[in-house]
ZALO-682535 format. One line per field, with one value per residue (C-alpha): residue number from 1; y, x, z. Coordinates in nm, 4 decimals. Each point is the difference from the previous one (the first is absolute). Layout:
REM ZALO-682535
nr <- [NUM | ...]
Y <- [Y | ...]
X <- [X | ...]
Z <- [Z | ...]
//
This chain:
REM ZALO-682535
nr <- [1 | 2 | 3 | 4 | 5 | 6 | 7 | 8 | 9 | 10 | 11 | 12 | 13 | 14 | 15 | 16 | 17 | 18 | 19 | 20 | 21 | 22 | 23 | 24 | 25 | 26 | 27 | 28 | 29 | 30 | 31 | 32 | 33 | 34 | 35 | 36 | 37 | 38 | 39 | 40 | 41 | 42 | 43 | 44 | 45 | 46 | 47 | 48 | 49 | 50 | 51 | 52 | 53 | 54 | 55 | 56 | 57 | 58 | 59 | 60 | 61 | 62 | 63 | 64 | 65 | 66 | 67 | 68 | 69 | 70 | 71 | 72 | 73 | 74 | 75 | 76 | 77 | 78 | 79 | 80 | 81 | 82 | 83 | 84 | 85 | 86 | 87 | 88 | 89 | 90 | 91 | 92 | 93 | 94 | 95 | 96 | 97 | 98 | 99 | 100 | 101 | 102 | 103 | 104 | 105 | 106 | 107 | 108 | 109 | 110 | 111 | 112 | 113 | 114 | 115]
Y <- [0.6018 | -0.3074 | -0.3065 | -0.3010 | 0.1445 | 0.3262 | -0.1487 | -0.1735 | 0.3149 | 0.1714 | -0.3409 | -0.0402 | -0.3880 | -0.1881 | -0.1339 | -0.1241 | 0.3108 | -0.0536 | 0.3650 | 0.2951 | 0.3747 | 0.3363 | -0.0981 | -0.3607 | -0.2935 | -0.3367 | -0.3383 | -0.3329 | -0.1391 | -0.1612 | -0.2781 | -0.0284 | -0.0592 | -0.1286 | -0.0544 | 0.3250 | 0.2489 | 0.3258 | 0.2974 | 0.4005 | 0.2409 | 0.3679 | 0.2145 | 0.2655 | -0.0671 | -0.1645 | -0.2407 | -0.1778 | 0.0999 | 0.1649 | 0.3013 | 0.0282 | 0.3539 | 0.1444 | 0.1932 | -0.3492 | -0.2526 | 0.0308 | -0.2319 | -0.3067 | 0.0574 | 0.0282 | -0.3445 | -0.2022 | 0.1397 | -0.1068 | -0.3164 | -0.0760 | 0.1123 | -0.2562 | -0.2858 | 0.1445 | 0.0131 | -0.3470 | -0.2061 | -0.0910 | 0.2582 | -0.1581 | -0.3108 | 0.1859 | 0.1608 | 0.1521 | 0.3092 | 0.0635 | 0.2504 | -0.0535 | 0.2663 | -0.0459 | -0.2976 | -0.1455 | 0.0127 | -0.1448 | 0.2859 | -0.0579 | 0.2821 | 0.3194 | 0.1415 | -0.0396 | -0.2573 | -0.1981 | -0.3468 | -0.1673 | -0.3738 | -0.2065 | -0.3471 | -0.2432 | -0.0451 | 0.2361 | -0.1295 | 0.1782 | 0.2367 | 0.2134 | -0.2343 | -0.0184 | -0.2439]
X <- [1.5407 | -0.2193 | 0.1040 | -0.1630 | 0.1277 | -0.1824 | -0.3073 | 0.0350 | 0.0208 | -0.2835 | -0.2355 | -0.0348 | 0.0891 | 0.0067 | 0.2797 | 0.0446 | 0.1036 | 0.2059 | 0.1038 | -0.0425 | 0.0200 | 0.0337 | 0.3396 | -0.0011 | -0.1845 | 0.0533 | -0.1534 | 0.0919 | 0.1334 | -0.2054 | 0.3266 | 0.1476 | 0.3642 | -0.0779 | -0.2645 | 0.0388 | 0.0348 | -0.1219 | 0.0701 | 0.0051 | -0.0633 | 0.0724 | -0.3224 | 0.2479 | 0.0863 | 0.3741 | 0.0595 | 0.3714 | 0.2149 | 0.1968 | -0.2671 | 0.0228 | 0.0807 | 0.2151 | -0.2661 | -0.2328 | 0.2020 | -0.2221 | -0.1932 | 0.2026 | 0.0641 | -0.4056 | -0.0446 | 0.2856 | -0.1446 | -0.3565 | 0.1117 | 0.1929 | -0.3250 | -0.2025 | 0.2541 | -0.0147 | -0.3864 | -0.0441 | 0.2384 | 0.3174 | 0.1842 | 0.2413 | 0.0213 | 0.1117 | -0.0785 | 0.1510 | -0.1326 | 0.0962 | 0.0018 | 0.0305 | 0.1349 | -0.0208 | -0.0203 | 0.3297 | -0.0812 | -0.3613 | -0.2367 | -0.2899 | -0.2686 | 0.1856 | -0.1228 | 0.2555 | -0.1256 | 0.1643 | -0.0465 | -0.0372 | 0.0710 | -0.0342 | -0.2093 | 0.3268 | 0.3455 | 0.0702 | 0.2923 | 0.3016 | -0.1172 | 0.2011 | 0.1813 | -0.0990 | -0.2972]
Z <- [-0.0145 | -0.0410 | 0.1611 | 0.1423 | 0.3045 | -0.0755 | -0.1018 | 0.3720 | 0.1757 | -0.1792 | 0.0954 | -0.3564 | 0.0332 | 0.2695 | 0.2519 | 0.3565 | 0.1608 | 0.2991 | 0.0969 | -0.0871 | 0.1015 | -0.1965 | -0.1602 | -0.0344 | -0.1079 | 0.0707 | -0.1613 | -0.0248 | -0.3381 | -0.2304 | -0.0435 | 0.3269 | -0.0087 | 0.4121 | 0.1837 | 0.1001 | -0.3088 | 0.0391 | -0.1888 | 0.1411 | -0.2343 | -0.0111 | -0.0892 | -0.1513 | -0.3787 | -0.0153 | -0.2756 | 0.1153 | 0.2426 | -0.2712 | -0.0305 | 0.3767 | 0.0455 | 0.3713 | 0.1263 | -0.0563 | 0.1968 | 0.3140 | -0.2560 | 0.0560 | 0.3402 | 0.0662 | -0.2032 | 0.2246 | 0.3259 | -0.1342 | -0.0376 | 0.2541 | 0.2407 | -0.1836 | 0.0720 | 0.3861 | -0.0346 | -0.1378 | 0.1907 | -0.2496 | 0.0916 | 0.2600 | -0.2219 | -0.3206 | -0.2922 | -0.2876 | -0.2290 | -0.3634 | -0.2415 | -0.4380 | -0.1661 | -0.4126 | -0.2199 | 0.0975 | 0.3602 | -0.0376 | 0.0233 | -0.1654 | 0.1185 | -0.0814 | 0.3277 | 0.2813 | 0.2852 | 0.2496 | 0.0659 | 0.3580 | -0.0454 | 0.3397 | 0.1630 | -0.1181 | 0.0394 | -0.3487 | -0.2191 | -0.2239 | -0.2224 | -0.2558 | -0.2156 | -0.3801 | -0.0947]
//
């Protein structure tokens, strides 16, 4: 597969990388949604959560945990934070590689309702 994301993890363009480790990369979005939008990536090749197969949900799990050390790690944790996953057109994924978004630094409003 050949993503942005992809091209990301193979340092073939350039991003603020937050975290990383042998599973997961992190970087911070190039349109924050919040002052604090970053987005974990898996390094294995998912495109939505609907390819996610049984065996591979250690995936997701791995991406929520990474997160939610970050928040610990830079502070925002105890005030709040919330993390998001798009899965297809409808539900506003727009990288077909799946990712999961930490949004945090404000007060963060509704979300969810049609536009």
């Amino acid at each position: 597969m050949t993503t942005i994301f992809h091209k990301i993890i193979r340092r073939e363009i350039p991003a603020d990388i937050v975290y990383e480790d042998d599973d997961i990369i992190a970087f911070r979005d190039i349109a924050p949604q919040a002052p604090v939008h970053v987005l974990f990536v898996p390094k294995t090749d998912v495109a939505t959560l609907n390819d996610l197969r049984e065996e591979q949900a250690a995936v997701v799990g791995r991406l929520a945990f990474a997160a939610a050390r970050y928040a610990k790690e830079q502070g925002f944790a105890e005030d709040g934070y919330r993390i998001v996953m798009n899965c297809n057109e409808h539900g506003g994924q727009t990288v077909f590689q799946i990712h999961l978004h930490l949004l945090a630094g404000a007060q963060l409003g509704r979300f969810g309702t049609p536009g």
